[in-house]
VEXDREN-2710 file (C-alpha; in Angstrom, 1 decimal):
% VEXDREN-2710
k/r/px/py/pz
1/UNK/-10.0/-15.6/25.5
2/UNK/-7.8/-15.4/22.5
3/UNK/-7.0/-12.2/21.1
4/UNK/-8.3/-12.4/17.9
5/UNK/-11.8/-14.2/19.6
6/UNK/-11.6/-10.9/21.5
7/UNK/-11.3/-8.6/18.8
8/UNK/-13.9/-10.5/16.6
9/UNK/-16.5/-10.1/19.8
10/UNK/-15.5/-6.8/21.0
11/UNK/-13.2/-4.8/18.6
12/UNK/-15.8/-2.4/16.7
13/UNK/-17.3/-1.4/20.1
14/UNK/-13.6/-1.2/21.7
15/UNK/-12.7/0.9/17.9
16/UNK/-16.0/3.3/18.3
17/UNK/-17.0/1.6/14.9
18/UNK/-20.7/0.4/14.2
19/UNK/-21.8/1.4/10.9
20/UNK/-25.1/0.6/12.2
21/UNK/-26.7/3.1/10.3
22/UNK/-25.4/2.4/7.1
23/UNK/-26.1/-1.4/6.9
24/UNK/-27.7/-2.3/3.7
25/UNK/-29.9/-5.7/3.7
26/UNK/-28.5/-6.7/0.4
27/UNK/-24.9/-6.1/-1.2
28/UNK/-24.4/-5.0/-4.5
29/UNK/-24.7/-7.2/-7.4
30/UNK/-21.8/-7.6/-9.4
31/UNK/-21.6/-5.5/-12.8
32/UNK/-21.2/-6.8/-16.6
33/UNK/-18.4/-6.2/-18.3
34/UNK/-20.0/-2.9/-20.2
35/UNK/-21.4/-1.7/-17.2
36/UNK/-19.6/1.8/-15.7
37/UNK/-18.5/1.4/-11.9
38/UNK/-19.7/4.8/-10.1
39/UNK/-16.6/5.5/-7.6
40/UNK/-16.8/8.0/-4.7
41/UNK/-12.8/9.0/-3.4
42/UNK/-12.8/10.0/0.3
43/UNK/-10.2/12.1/1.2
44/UNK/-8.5/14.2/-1.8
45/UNK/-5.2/15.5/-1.3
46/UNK/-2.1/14.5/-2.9
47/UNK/-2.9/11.1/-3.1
48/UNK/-6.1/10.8/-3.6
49/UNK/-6.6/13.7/-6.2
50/UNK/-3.5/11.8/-7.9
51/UNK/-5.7/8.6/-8.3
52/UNK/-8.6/10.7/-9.7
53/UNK/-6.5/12.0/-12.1
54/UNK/-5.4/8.6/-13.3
55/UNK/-9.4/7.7/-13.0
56/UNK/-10.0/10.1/-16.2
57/UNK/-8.4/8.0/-18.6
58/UNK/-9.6/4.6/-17.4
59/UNK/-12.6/3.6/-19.5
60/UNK/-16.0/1.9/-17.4
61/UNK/-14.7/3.9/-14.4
62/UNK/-16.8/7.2/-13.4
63/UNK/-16.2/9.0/-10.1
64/UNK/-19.1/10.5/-9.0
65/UNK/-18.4/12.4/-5.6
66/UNK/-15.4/13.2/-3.4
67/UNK/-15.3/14.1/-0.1
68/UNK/-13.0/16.0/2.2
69/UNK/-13.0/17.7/5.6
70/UNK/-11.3/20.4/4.5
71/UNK/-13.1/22.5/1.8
72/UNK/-10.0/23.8/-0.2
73/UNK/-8.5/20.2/-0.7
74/UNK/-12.2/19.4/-2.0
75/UNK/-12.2/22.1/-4.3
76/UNK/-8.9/21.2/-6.2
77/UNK/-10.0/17.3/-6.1
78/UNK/-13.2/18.6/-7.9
79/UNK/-11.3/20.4/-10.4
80/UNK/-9.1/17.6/-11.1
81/UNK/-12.2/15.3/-12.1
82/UNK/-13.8/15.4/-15.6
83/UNK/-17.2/13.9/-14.4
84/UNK/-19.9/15.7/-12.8
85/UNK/-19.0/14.9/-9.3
86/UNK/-20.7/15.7/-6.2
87/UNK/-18.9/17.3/-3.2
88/UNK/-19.2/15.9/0.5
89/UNK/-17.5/17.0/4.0
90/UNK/-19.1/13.9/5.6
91/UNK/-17.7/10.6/4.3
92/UNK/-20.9/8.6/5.7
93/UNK/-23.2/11.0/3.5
94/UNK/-21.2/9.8/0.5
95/UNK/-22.0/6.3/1.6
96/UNK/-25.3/7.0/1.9
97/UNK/-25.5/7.3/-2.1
98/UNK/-26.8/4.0/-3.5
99/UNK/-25.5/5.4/-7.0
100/UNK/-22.1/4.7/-6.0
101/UNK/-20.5/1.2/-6.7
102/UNK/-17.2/1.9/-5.0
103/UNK/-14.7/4.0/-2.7
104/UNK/-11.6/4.3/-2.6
105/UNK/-9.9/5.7/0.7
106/UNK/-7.5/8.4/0.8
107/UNK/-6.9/9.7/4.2
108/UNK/-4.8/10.1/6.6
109/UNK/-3.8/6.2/8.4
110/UNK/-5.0/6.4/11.3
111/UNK/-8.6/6.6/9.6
112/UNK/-8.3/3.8/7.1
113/UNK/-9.8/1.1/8.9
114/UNK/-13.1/3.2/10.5
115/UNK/-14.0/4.5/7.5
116/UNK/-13.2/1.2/5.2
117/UNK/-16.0/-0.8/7.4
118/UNK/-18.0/1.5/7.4
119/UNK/-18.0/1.7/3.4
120/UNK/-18.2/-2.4/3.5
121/UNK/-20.7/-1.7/5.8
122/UNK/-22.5/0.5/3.3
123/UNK/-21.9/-2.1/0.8
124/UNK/-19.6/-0.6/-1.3
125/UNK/-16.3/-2.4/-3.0
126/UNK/-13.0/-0.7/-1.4
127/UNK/-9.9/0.8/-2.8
128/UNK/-8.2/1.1/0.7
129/UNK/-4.8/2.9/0.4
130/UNK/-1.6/1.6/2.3
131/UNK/-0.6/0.6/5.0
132/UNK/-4.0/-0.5/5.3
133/UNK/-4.9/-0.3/9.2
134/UNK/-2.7/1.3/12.4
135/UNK/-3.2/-0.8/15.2
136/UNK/-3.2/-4.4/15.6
137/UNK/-6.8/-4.0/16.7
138/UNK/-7.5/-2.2/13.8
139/UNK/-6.1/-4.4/11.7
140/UNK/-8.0/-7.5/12.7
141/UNK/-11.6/-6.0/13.1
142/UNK/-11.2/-4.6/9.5
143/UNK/-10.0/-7.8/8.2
144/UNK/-12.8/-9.8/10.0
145/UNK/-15.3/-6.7/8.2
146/UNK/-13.7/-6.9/5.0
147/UNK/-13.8/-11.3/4.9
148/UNK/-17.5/-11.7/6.0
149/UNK/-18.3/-8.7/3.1
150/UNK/-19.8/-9.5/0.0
151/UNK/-17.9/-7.0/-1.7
152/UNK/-14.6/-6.5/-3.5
153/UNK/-11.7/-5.4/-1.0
154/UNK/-8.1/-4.2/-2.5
155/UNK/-5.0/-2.4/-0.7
156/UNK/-3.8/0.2/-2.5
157/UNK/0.1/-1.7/-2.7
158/UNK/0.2/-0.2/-6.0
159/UNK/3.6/-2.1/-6.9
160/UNK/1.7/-5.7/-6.0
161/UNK/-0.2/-5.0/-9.6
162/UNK/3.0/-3.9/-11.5
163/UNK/3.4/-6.2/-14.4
164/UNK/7.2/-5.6/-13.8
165/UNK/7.3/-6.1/-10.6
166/UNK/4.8/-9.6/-10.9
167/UNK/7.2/-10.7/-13.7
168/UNK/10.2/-10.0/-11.5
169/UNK/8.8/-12.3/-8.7
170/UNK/8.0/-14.9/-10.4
171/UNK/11.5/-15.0/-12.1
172/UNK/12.7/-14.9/-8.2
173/UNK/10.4/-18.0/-7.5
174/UNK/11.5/-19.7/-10.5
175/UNK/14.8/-19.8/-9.5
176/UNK/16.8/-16.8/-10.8
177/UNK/18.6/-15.6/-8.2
178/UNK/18.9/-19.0/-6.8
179/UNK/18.5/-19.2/-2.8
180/UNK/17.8/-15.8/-1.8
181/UNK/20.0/-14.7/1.3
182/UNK/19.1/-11.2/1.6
183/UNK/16.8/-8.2/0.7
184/UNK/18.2/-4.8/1.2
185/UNK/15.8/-1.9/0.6
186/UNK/16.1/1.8/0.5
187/UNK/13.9/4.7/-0.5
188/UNK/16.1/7.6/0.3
189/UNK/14.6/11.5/-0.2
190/UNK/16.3/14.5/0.0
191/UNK/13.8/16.9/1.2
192/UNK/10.8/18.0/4.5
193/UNK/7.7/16.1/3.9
194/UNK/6.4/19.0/6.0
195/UNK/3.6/21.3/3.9
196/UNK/2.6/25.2/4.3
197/UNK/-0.3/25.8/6.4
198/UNK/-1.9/29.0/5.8
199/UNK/-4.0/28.5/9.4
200/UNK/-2.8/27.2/12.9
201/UNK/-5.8/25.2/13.0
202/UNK/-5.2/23.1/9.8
203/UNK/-1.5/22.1/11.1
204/UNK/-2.9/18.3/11.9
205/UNK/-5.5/17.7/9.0
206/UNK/-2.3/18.8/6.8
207/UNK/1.1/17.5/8.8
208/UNK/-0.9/14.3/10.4
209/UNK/2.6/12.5/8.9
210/UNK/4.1/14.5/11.3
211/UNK/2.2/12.9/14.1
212/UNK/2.4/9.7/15.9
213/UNK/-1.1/9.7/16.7
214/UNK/-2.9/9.6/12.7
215/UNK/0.7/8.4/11.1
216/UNK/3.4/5.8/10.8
217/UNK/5.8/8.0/9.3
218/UNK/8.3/6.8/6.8
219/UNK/7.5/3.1/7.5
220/UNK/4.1/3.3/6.7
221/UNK/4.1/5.5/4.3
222/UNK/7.3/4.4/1.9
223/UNK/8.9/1.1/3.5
224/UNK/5.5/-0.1/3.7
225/UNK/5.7/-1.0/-0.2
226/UNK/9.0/-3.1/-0.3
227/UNK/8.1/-4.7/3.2
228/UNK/5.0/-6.0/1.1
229/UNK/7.5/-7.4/-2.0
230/UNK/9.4/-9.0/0.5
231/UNK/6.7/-10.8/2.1
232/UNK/5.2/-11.7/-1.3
233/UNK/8.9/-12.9/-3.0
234/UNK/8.9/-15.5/-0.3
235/UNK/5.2/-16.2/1.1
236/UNK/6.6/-15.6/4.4
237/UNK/5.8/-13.1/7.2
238/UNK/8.8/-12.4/9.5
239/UNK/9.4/-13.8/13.0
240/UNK/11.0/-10.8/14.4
241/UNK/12.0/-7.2/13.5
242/UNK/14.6/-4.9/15.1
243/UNK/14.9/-1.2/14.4
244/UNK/16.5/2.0/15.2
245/UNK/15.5/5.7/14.1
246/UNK/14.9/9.2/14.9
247/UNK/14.4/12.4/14.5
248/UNK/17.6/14.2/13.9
249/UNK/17.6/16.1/11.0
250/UNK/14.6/18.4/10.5
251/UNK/14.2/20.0/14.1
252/UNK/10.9/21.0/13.4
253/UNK/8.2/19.5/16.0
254/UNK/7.6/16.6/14.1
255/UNK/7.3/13.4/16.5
256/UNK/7.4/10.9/13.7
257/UNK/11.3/9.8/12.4
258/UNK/13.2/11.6/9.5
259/UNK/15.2/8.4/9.8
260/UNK/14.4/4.9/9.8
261/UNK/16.9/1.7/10.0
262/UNK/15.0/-1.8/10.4
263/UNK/15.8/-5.6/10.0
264/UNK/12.7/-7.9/9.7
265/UNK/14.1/-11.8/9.9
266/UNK/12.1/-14.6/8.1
267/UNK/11.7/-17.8/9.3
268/UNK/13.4/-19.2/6.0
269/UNK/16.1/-17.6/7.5
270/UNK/16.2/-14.7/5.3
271/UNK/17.0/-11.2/6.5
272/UNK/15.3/-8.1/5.0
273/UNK/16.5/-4.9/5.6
274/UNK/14.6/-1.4/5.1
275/UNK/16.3/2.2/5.1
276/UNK/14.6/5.6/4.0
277/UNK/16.7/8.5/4.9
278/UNK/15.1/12.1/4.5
279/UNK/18.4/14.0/3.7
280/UNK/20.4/12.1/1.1
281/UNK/18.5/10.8/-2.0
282/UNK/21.6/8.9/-3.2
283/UNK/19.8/5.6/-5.2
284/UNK/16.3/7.2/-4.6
285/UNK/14.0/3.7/-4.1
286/UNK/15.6/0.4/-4.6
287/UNK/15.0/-3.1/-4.1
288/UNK/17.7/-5.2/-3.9
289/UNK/17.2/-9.5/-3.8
290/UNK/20.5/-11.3/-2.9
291/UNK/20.7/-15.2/-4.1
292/UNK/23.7/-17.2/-4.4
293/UNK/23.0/-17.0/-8.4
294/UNK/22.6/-13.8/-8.8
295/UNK/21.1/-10.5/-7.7
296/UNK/18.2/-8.3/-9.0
297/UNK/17.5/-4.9/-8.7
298/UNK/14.9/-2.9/-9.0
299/UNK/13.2/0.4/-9.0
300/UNK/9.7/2.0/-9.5
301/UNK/10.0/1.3/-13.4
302/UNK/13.2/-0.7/-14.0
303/UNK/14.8/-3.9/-13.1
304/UNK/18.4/-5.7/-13.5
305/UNK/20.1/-9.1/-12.7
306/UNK/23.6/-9.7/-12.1
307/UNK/24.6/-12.8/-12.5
308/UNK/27.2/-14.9/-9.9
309/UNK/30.6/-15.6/-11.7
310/UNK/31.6/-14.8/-14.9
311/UNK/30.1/-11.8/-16.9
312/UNK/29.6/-11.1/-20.4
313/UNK/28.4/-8.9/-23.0
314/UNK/25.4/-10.2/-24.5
315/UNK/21.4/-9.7/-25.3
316/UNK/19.1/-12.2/-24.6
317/UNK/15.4/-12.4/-26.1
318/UNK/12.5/-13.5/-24.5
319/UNK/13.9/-14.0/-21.0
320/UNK/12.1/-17.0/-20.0
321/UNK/10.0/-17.8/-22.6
322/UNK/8.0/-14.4/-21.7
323/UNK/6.8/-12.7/-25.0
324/UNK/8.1/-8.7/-24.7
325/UNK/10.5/-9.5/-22.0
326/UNK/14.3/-9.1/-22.9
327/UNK/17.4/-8.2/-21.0
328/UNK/20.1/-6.1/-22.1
329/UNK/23.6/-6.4/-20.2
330/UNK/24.9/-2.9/-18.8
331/UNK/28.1/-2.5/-17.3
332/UNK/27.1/-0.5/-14.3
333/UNK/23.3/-1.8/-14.0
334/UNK/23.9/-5.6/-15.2
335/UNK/21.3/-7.5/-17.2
336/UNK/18.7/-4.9/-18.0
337/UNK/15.3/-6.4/-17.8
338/UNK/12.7/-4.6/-20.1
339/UNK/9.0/-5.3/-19.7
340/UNK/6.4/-2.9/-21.3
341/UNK/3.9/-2.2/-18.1
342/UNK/1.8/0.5/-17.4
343/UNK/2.1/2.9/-14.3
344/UNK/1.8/0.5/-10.9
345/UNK/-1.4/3.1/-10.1
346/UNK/-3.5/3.2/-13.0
347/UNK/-2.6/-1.0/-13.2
348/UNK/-3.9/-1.0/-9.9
349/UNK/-6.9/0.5/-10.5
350/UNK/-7.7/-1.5/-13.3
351/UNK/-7.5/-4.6/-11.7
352/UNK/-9.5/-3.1/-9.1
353/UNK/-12.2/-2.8/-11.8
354/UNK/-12.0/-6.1/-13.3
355/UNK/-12.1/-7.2/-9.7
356/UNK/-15.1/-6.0/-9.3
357/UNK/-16.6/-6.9/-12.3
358/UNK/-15.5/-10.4/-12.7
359/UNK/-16.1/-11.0/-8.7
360/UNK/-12.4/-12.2/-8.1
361/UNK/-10.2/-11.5/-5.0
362/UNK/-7.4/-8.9/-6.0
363/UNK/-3.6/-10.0/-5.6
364/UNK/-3.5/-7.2/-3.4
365/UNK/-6.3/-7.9/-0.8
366/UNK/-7.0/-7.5/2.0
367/UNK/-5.0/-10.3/3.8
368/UNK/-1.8/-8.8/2.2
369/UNK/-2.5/-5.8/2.8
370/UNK/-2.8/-6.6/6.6
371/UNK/0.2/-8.9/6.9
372/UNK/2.1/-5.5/5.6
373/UNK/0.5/-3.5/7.8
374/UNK/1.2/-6.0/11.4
375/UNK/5.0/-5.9/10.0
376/UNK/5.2/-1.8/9.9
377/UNK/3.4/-1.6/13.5
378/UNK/5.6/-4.4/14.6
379/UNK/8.4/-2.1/13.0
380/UNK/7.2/0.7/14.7
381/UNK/7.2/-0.9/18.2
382/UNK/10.5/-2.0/17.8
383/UNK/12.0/1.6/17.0
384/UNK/9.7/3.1/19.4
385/UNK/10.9/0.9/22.5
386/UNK/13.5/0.0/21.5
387/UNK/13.3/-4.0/21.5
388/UNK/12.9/-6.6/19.4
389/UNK/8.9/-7.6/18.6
390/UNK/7.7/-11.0/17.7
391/UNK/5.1/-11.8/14.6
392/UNK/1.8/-12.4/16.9
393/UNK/-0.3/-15.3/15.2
394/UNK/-3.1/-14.5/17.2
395/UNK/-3.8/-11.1/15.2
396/UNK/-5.2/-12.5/12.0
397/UNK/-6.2/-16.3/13.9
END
């Protein structure tokens, strides 16, 4: 038997997922354009209390409970919300609510794809944070959930609904750069992602980054977003990755790298390369796409080109033909491109609710998001064993 027949036959029972009893016979219908979407956000700590934040200035969205296992993170994700919200320790009782349209899911990795079927399950759209799913396993039983659904399903690659970021690729695809040779990638922090915990008992709920067991570490967690641009630039996934890493910096317990060094290779013959370093933040997060015409760079809110051969000083309008876009030449950055675009999170959500409301599959879906998430666990294999891991065609069919 194949492996994907496998998991499609036997991978919620091998996962412990059934959902049985939160099956619904009928999905939700889809809303009007003045209708409100009633969201429920499970899991509310930094990221997910960040996103309800955002959530109080978007119009037709209304969160309407949250829930957290541990009752101090629900407290402050209460606070943060300007609705009258309703607390839950138990995501499935939040499911259980027939008022709520919606989820989004903010946990810790390794929980993503349990919970997100069961929500799909529930009948609920899904906001499911990245990297969508650890485990190939997991991967391909959510994806299987999420495609026989009814229901709106987007990963939370908040850069994938950047206007800048969408403008920049399809300059890349319309030949700007020319043949692209190379990405090289880098989201380099100075600093312990480790957090205060005021009990022994909390150290996993709170560190689970720390962990191999609930995280992917720095792959997951910050590669995962450029590894997703690459694979989108060039509608490739990777035949191979190689990778080194470790933990040799913050001697601390953690079994999850402060170091990570990986080259994905594409079968266009394109080699992608991702660093994130926690001890030097020199050029913080950048994206950099090498073609023989020119290179772009780019970073959570700006982007420039630099041009192959001769440079000059000059200001171009309405770089190609796109009304608001101009580029500015800048002696140490290049050609600055300027695009008015809102924060990549609140975009995100918003096409999350127009999604939803005009029944349309997000750019960042769930087939994406899961192609994103096979190229960090093949990422993590590789540092982990130390060899080199082949794309497996077998995982999504």
């Amino acid at each position: 038997m194949k492996r994907r027949s496998f998991i499609k036959k036997a991978g919620l029972t091998t996962l412990g997922v059934t959902g049985a009893g939160y099956l619904y016979a009928q999905p939700l219908s889809f809303l009007g354009a003045n209708d409100t979407i009633n969201i429920g956000v499970i899991g509310t700590g930094n990221r997910g209390a960040g996103l309800s934040s955002i959530i109080n200035s978007i119009e037709g969205i209304n969160i309407v409970g949250l829930c957290d296992i541990l009752p101090f993170r629900l407290k402050k994700g209460l606070s943060r919300v300007n609705s009258n919200s309703k607390g839950y320790a138990d995501y499935l009782k939040l499911l259980d609510n027939k008022d709520i349209d919606a989820v989004i899911v903010a946990t810790p990795f390794s929980t993503h794809a349990k919970i997100a079927m069961d929500a799909l399950d529930a009948g609920k759209h899904v906001y499911c944070e990245k990297t969508l799913a650890k485990g190939y396993e997991s991967i391909g039983a959510l994806v299987d959930k999420a495609e026989s659904s009814n229901t709106i399903f987007q990963t939370g690659h908040q850069y994938h609904s950047s206007r800048l970021y969408t403008h920049v690729v399809d300059l890349i695809k319309n030949g700007k750069v020319g043949r692209i040779s190379a990405f090289e990638c880098q989201w380099n922090r100075h600093g312990n992602w480790r957090r205060p915990v005021s009990d022994p008992k909390f150290e996993r709920a709170i560190n689970w980054r720390m962990y191999r067991e609930f995280s992917g570490g720095l792959l997951a967690e910050l590669c995962s977003h450029q590894i997703d641009f690459a694979n989108w630039v060039l509608d490739e996934t990777p035949e191979k990755v190689t990778g080194v890493g470790g933990v040799n910096y913050w001697k601390d317990g953690r079994e999850t790298y402060d170091n990570v060094h990986l080259i994905y290779s594409y079968k266009s013959g394109v080699k992608a390369s991702f660093t994130c370093l926690t001890s030097n933040a020199k050029d913080g997060y950048q994206i950099k796409v090498i073609g023989d015409k020119g290179t772009i760079i780019i970073d959570t809110k700006h982007a420039w080109f630099y041009p192959e051969g001769k440079r000059e000083n000059r200001v171009i309008d309405d770089v190609d033909g796109v009304s608001g876009a101009t580029a500015q030449w800048d002696a140490e950055k290049g050609m600055r491109i300027n695009l008015e675009h809102l924060n990549p999170s609140k975009q995100a959500l918003l096409d999350f609710k127009t999604a939803i409301i005009n029944n349309t599959n997000p750019l960042s879906n769930v087939i994406t998001g899961a192609k994103t998430s096979i190229c960090v666990q093949m990422g993590l294999d590789a540092m982990y064993n130390n060899k080199i891991v082949k794309w497996d065609n077998n995982i999504l069919g």
